[in-house]
C-alpha positions in Angstrom: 94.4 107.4 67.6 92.7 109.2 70.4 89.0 110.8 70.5 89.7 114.2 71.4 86.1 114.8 71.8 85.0 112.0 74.4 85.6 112.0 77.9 84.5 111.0 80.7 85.5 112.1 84.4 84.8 110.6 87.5 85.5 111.6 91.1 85.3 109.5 94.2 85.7 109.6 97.7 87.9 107.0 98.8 90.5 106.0 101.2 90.4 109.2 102.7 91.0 111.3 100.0 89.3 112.2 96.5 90.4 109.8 93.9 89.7 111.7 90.1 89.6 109.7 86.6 89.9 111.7 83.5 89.0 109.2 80.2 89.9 110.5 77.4 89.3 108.6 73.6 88.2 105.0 73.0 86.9 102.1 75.4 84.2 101.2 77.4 84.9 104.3 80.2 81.6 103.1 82.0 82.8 100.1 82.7 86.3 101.1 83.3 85.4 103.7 85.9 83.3 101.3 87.6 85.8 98.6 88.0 88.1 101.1 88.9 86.4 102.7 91.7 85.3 99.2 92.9 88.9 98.6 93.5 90.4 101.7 94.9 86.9 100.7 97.6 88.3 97.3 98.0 91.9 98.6 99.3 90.0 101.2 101.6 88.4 98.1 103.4 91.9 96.0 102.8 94.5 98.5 103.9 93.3 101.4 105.5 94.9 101.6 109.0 91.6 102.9 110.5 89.9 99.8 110.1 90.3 97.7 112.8 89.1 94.9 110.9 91.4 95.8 108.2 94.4 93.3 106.5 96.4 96.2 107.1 95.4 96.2 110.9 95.4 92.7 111.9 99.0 92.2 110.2 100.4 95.4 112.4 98.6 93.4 115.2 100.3 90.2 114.4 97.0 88.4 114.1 98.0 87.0 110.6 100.4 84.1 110.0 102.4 84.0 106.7 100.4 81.9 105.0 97.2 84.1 105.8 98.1 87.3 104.3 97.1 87.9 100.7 99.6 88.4 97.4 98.6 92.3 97.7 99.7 92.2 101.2 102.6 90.7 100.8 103.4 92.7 97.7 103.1 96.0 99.4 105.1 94.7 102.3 107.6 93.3 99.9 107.9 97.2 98.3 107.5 99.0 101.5 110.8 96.6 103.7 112.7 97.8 99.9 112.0 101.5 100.2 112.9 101.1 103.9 116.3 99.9 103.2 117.1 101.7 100.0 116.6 104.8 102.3 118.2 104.1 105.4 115.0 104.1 107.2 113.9 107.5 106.2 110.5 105.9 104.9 109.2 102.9 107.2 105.7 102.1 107.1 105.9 101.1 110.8 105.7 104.2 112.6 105.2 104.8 116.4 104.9 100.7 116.2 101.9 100.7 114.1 101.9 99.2 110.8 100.6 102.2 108.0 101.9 101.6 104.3 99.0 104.3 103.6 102.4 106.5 102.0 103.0 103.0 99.2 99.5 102.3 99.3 98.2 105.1 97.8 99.8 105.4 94.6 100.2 101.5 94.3 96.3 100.7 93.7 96.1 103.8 91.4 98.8 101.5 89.2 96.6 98.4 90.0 93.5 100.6 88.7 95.4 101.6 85.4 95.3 97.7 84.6 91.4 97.6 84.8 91.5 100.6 82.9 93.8 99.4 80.0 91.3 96.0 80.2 88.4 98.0 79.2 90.7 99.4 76.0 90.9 102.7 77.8 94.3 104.1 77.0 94.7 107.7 77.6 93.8 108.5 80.6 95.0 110.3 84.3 94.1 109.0 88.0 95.1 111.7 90.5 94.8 109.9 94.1 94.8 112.6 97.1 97.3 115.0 94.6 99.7 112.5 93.3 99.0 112.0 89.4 99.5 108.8 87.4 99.4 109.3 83.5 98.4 107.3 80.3 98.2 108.2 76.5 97.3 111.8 75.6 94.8 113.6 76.4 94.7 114.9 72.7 96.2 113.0 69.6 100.2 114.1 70.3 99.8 116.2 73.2 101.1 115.3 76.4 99.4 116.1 79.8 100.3 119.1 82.1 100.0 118.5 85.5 100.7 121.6 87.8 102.8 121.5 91.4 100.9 123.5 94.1 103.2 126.3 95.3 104.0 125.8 98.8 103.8 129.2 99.9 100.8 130.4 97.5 97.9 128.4 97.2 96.7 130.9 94.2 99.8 129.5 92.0 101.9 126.8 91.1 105.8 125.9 91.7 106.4 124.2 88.4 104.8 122.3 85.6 105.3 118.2 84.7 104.8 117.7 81.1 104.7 114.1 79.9 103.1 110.9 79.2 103.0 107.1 80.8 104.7 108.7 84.0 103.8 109.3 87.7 103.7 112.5 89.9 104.0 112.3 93.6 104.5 115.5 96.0 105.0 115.2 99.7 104.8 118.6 101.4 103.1 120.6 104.3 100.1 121.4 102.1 96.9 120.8 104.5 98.6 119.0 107.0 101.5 121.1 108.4 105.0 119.1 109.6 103.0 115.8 109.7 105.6 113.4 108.1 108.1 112.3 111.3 111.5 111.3 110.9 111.1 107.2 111.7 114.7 107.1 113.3 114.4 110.0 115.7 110.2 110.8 115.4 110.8 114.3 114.8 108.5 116.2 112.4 110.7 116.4 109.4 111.4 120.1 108.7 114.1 121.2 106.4 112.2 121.0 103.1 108.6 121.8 102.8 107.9 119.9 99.3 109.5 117.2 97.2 108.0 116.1 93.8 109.4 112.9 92.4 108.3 112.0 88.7 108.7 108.5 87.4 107.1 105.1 86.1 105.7 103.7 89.5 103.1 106.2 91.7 103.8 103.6 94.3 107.1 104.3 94.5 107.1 107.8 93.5 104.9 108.7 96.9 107.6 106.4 98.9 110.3 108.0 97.5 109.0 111.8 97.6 108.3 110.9 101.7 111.6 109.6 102.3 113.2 112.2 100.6 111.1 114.5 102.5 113.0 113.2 105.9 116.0 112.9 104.3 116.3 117.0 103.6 119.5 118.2 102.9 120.5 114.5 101.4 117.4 113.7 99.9 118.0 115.3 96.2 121.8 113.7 96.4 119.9 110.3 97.1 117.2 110.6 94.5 119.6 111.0 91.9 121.1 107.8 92.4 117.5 106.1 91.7 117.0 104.6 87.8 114.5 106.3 86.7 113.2 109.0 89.0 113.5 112.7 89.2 112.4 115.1 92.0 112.3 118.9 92.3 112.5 120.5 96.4 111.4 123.4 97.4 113.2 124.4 101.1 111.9 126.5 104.1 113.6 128.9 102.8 112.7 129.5 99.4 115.4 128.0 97.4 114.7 124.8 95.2 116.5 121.9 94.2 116.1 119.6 91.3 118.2 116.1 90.1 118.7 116.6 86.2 116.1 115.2 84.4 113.4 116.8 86.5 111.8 119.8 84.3 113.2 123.3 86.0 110.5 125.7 84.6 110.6 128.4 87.9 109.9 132.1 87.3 111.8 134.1 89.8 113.8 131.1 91.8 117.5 130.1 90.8 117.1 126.5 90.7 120.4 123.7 92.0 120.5 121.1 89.9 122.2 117.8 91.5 123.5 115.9 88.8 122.8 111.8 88.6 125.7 110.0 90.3 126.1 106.0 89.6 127.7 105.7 93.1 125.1 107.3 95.5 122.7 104.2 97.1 119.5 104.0 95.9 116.9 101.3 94.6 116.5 100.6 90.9 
């Protein structure tokens, strides 16, 4: 049973971005957020690709034999050369010939963090890393978190709402950044949808598979569906959206297509 009434919440800048922890209930949340933030520090300085000095770096620079690089290294690598193939090469974390996994990265050491989190007996909790949303517990006894999409085309409201618990949240879209995710295969800006949220266990993958979808527009739904495990929802240029079945479809105003799951399309488990 949960403490409704403690909570603690901690935001950091970190790799970039804002990384936010809302600790909700029992354990040692001092402790916790301190590890935590250590960590997501630790993987600035590891794997950002503006380091020079960076892991990240000196593998795209081939400065690092295989017995040199660390088991995190090789772990994201491992994840990223999966994602890569699962999708055709619509995500690649060599882009333009430099090595930037910042798209795996990202929601990865939020999952790493929820380990130092659940160490310190802190079990209901959320990390939201730079927008995309891991979750733990409840953030009351039997309630499940809310976590709101940003609207694409109003910044004053939201496309839909996640419900749930123990699940990840990842949205790639043209936000704050404009058409900055490319097309690996031809380095076009990728154009055809202007956000994909994809829900499931792994933020690691969830940010992976929301970019690659993103490049794959038109097929990307169709391909999601065939993932174990994952849901998106796509809004288009356009206006329309699309969601895979088990994606919640809450939209005032917007018919939304549903794709159903399909055993046969490619995908990674």
């Amino acid at each position: 049973m949960n403490d409704p009434v403690r909570r603690t919440v901690h935001a950091e800048p970190v790799m970039g971005t804002v990384v936010s922890l809302d600790l909700r209930g029992p354990g040692d949340h001092a402790a916790a957020i301190a590890d935590a933030v250590a960590w997501f520090h630790e993987v600035d300085r590891r794997f950002s690709p503006f380091r020079p000095d960076s892991e990240t770096s000196r593998h795209g620079r081939g400065e690092l034999a295989d017995a040199d690089r660390s088991p995190e290294l090789v772990e994201v690598l491992t994840a990223c050369e999966a994602v890569t193939l699962a999708s055709g090469g619509a995500f690649d974390a060599w882009r333009g010939g430099r090595f930037d996994p910042s798209a795996y990265v990202k929601g990865w050491s939020a999952g790493r963090a929820a380990r130092l989190l659940r160490a310190r007996g802190c079990a209901d909790w959320s990390i939201t890393a730079g927008g995309d949303v891991l979750l733990s517990g409840h953030p009351e006894p039997g309630q499940p978190w809310r976590v709101g999409v940003q609207h694409p085309f109003d910044r004053t409201a939201l496309a839909t709402t996640v419900q749930g618990t123990d699940l990840a949240v990842a949205t790639s879209g043209t936000y704050e950044r404009g058409r900055h995710i490319v097309d690996p295969l031809t380095g076009a800006g990728a154009h055809e949808a202007v956000s994909v949220t994809v829900i499931g266990p792994d933020l690691g993958l969830a940010d992976a598979y929301s970019t690659a979808a993103f490049v794959l527009g038109a097929e990307g739904p169709g391909w999601l569906a065939g993932i174990a495990g994952y849901e998106s929802y796509t809004v288009w240029a356009d206006g329309r959206v699309t969601a895979t079945a088990g994606f919640p479809t809450r939209v005032h105003g917007v018919p939304v297509t549903v794709v159903p799951h399909a055993a046969g399309l490619a995908g990674a488990a």
